[in-house]
C-alpha positions in Angstrom: 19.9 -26.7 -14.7 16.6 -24.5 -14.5 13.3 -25.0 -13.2 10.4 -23.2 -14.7 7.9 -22.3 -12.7 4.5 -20.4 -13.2 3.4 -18.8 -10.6 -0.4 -19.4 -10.2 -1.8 -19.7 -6.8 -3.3 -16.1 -6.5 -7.0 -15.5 -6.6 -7.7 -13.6 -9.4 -10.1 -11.2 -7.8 -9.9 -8.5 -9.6 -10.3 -11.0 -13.4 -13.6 -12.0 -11.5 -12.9 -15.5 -12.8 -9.9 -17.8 -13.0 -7.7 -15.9 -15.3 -5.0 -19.0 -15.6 -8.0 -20.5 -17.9 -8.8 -17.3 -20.0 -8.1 -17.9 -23.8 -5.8 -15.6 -25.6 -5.2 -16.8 -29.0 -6.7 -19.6 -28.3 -4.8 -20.9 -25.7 -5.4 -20.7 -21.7 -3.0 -18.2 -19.7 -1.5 -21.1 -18.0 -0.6 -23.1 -20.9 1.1 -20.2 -22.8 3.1 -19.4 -19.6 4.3 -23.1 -19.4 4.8 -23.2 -22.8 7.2 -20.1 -22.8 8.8 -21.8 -20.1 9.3 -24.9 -21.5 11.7 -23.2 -24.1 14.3 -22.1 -21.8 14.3 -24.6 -18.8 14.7 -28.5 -18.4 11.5 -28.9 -16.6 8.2 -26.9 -15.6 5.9 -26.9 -12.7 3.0 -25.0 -11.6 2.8 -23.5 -8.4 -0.7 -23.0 -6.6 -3.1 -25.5 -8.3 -3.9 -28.7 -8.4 -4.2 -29.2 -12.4 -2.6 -27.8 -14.8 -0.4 -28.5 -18.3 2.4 -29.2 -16.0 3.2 -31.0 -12.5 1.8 -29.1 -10.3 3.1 -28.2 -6.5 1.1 -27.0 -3.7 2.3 -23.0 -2.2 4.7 -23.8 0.4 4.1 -23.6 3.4 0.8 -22.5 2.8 -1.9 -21.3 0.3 -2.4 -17.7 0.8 1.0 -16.5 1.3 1.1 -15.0 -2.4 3.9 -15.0 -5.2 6.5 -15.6 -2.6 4.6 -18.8 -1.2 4.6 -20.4 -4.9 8.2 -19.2 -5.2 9.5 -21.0 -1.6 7.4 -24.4 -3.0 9.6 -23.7 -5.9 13.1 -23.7 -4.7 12.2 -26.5 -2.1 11.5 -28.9 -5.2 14.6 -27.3 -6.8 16.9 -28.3 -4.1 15.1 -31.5 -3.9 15.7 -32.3 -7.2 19.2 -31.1 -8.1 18.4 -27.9 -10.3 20.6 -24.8 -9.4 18.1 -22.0 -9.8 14.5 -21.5 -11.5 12.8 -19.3 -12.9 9.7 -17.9 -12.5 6.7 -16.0 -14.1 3.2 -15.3 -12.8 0.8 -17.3 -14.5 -0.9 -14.0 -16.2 2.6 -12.8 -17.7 2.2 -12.6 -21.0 5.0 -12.3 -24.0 8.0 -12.6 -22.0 11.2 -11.1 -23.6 12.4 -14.1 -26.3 15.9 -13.4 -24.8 14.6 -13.5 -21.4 17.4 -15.5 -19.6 20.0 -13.9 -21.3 18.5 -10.7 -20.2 18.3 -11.7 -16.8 21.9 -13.1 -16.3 23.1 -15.1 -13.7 20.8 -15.7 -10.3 19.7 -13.7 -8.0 17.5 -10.9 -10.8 14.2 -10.3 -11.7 12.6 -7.5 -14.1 12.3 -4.1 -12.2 8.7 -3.7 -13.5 7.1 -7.5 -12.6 9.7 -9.2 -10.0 7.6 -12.1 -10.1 9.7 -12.2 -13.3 13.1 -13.5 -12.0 15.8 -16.1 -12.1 16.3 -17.3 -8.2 19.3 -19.5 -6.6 17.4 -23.0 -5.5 20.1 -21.9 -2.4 18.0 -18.6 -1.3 15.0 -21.3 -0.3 16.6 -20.8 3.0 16.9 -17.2 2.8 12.9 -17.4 1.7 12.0 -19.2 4.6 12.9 -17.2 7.5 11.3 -14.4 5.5 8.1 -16.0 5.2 8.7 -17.4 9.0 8.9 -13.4 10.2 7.2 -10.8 10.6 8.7 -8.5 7.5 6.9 -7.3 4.7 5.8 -10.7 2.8 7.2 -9.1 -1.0 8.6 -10.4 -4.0 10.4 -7.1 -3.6 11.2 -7.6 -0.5 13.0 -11.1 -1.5 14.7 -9.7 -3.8 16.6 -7.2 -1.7 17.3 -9.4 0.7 19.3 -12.2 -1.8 20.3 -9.3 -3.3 18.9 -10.0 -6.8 20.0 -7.1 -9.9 17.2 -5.2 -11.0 16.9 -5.7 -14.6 15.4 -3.2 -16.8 13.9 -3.9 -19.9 12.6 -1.2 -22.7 9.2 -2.9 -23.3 6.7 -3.8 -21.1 5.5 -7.4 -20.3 2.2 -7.5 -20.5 0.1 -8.3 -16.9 -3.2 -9.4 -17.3 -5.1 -8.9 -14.3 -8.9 -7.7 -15.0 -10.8 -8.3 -18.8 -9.9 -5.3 -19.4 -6.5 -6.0 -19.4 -7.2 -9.0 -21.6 -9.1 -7.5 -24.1 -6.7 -4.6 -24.5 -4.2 -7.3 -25.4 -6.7 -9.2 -27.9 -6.6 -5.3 -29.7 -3.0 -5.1 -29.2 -2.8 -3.1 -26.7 -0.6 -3.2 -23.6 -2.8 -4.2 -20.4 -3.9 -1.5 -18.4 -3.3 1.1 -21.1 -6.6 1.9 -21.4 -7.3 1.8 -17.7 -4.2 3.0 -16.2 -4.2 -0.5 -14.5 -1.0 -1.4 -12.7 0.8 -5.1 -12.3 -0.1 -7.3 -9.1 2.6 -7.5 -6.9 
């Protein structure tokens, strides 16, 4: 079993506002991410707010710890509740690959260009832990490595929305950060 979930405790400094509520299509961020979520996994929960279209859990063990402390609140509630991995997204990834899981394979991977983009073990909460408990480099990247998640490539870029800029070059159909040479949070 899979549990989704959106990654969405980060600040959004450089959006200026909360991006998780900016409208593309007519829909918030957040609700598109837990709505592409909702397709490929038996449940769905935000990570890093206290509402949202979906239960929500608080960063574990802290706010403030980035992608990684959504992720460990993650796989704690994945153990808890029986599901063997999950898989996440941050909450301003937008038009995941339709074949995403398939893509990814089995647990530990996540996409070369965004590894907030992954499918985890609910076993590596552990493994998370004692990297959040140290004094390593606090990375998705770093995470990765040590679980030893596959690096996935894909051809196409998922789109990363992380200023208005990035969201308006997607509202022309544009890939974010084209136009400003903009590059994913990390």
């Amino acid at each position: 079993m899979i549990l989704g979930a959106v990654l969405a405790g980060g600040l959004s400094s450089r959006f200026g506002s909360d991006k998780a509520l900016a409208e593309f299509q007519g829909h918030s961020l957040i609700a598109l991410a837990v709505d592409t979520l909702s397709g490929w996994c038996e449940k769905v929960v935000v990570v890093g707010r206290e509402t949202a279209p979906a239960q929500t859990l608080p960063d574990w063990p802290r706010p403030g710890m980035g992608p990684l402390g959504g992720l460990a609140a993650a796989l704690h509630a994945a153990v808890d509740e029986g599901y063997d991995t999950v898989l996440t997204c941050g909450v301003d990834a937008v038009f995941l690959p339709e074949d995403l899981p398939a893509l990814l394979g089995a647990a530990p991977a996540c996409l070369a260009q965004q590894p907030v983009i992954g499918l985890w073990p609910s076993a590596a909460a552990a493994t998370l832990e004692a990297l959040l408990h140290s004094a390593e480099p606090h990375s998705m990247r770093r995470f990765a490595e040590k679980v030893g998640a596959r690096w996935v490539e894909i051809p196409e870029q998922v789109a990363n929305v992380n200023t208005p800029d990035d969201l308006d070059a997607l509202r022309r159909g544009l890939a974010p950060g084209a136009a400003a040479g903009g590059q994913p949070e990390r």
